[in-house]
Structure formats: C-alpha cells, structure tokens
C-alpha positions as CSV (number, residue, x, y, z in Angstrom):
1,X,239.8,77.0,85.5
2,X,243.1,79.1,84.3
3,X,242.5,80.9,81.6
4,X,244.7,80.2,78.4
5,X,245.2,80.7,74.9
6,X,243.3,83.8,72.3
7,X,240.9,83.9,70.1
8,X,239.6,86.5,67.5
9,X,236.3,86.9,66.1
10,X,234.5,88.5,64.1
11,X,231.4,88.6,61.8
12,X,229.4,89.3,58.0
13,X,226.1,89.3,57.3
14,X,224.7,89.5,53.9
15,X,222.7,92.9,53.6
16,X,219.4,91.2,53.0
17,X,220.0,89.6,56.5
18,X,221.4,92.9,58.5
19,X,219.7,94.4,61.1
20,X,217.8,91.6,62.4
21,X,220.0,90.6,65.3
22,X,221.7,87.5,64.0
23,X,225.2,88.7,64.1
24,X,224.6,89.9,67.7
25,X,223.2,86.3,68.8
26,X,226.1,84.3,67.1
27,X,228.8,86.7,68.8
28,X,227.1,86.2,72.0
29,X,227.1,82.2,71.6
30,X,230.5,82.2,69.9
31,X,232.2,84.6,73.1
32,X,230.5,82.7,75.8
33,X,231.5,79.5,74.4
34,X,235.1,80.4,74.1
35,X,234.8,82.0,77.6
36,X,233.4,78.2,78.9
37,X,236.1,77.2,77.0
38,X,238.8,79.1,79.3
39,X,239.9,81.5,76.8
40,X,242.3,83.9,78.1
41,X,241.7,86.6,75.5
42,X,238.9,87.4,72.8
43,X,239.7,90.1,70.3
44,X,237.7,91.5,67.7
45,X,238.8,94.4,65.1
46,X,236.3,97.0,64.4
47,X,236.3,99.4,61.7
48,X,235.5,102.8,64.0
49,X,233.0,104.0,61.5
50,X,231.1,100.8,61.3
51,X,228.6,101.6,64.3
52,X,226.6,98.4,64.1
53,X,229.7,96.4,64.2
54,X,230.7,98.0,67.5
55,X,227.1,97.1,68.9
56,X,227.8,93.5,68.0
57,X,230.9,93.9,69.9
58,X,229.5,95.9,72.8
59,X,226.4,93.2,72.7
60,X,229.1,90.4,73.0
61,X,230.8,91.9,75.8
62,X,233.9,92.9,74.1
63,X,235.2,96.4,75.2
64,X,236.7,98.9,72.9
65,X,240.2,99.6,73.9
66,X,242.7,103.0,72.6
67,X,244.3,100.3,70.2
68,X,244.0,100.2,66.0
69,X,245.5,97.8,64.0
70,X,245.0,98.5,60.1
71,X,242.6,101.3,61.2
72,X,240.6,99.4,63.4
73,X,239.6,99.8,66.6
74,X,240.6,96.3,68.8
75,X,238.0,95.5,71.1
76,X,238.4,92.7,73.9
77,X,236.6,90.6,76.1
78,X,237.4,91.5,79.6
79,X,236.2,88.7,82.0
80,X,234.8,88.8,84.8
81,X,230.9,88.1,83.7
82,X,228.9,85.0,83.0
83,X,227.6,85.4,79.4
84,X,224.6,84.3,78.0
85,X,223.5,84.0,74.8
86,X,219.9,85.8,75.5
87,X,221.4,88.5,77.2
C-alpha cells in the first residue's frame, strides 16, 4: 500500500504514573497503527534533555534526526519494519 499523509505524536504521563512503561506501550500501538494505516511520515519532537522521552521514541521506532524545531530534537519513523506493540 503507498504510503501517504503525516502524523505527529507525542505523549504525558502524570508523574505518579511515570516510569512504568505506559507511555512506551501506547507509542508503540499508536506508531504501528498509523504505520497499518499507510502513514508516510511519523514525527515526534523531543526535548534533547528529556532522556526518558527519547526512550519512548527510540521504543516506538522513531529515529532521532540533526533537526530541532523550538529546541527539540525531531525524531521520525523510518519504515521499513513491522511493529508490534510487545516489542
């Protein structure tokens, strides 16, 4: 299926929550959803001090790329691999 179309995503979890892999498991099921979907491109903007967000993004297959926009670092999905939300 030709891919079309962007997306962006991103998360916040309430501190009592953090650290318990929630935000990982919904950016896996949100990315390989849009990916079954046919989305072309799926960006996320990660403050490059925030170290768990960049997890989440790594987690959810997103790469980080030399771009910032508002000082942060633009990460995006690059293809290629079947996701799956237990990964």
């Amino acid at each position: 299926m030709p891919r079309a179309g962007r997306a962006e995503v991103a998360w916040v979890v309430g501190v009592p929550w953090q650290g318990r892999g929630y935000a990982t498991e919904a950016a896996r099921a949100l990315v390989a959803g849009l990916v079954e979907a046919g989305v072309g491109e799926i960006v996320a903007h990660v403050h490059p001090d925030h170290v768990a967000s960049a997890g989440v993004a790594a987690a959810a297959g997103l790469v980080a790329t030399d771009e910032e926009v508002d000082g942060e670092r633009v990460w995006r999905y690059r293809g290629g691999r079947r996701l799956r939300t237990g990964e």
